[in-house]
N, C-alpha and C positions, 0 to 999 in steps of 0.2 A: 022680959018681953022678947020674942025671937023676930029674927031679922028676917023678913019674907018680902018686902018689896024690892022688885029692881028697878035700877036706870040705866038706859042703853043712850049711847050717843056712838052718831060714827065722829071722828077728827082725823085731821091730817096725821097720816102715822109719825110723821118728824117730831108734831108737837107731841103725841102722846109718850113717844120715846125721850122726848127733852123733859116732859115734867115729871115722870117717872124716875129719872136719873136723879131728878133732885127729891124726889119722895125719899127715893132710896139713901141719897146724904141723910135726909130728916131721920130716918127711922120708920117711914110711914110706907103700906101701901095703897096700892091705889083707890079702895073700899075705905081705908082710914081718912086718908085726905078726902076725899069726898064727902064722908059723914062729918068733917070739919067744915067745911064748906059749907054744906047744907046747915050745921048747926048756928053758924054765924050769923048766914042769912034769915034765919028765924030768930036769936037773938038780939038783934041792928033791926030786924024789919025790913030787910032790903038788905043788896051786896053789902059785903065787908069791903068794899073796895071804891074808889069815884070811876064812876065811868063817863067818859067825855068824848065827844064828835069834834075833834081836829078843826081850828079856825084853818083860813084861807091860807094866812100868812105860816102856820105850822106844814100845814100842807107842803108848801111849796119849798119848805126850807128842809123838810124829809127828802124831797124830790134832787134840790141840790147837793145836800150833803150825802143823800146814797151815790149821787153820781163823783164823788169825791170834789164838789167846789164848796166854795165858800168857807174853807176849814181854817181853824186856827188849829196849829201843830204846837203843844209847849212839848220843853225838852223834860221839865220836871214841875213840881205842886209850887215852886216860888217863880218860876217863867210865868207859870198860867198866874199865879194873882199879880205880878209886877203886869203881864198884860191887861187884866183886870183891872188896875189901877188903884188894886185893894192890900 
């Protein structure tokens, strides 16, 4: 079967230049990754992926930590679970 439909989307060029970079790690371009995409989505019946609307409390705590407060700094992977408590 030949391949004759297209899909046009405009995106921010930053992100089409970032997921592209990592197509190119995969092996994939960007006609490939998207015919994975699409085929997922027909196999699942819906995205391959959860898509979720941010509670309040996520919100706000994106809001803090971009503006660099409320951060825990560990120094390495045994600081952060002794912080942890784990």
């Amino acid at each position: 079967m030949s391949k004759s439909a297209m899909v046009r989307a405009r995106i921010r060029p930053e992100l089409k230049d970032g997921a592209e970079t990592v197509f190119k790690r995969l092996g994939l371009n960007p006609t490939q990754a998207i015919t994975i995409f699409y085929r997922q989505v027909e196999l699942r019946g819906g995205l391959p992926f959860e898509v979720a609307i941010p509670t309040t409390t996520t919100k706000r705590t994106f809001k803090k930590t971009d503006a660099g407060r409320d951060l825990v700094v560990c120094e390495d992977a045994d600081d952060m679970f002794d912080k942890l408590g784990i």
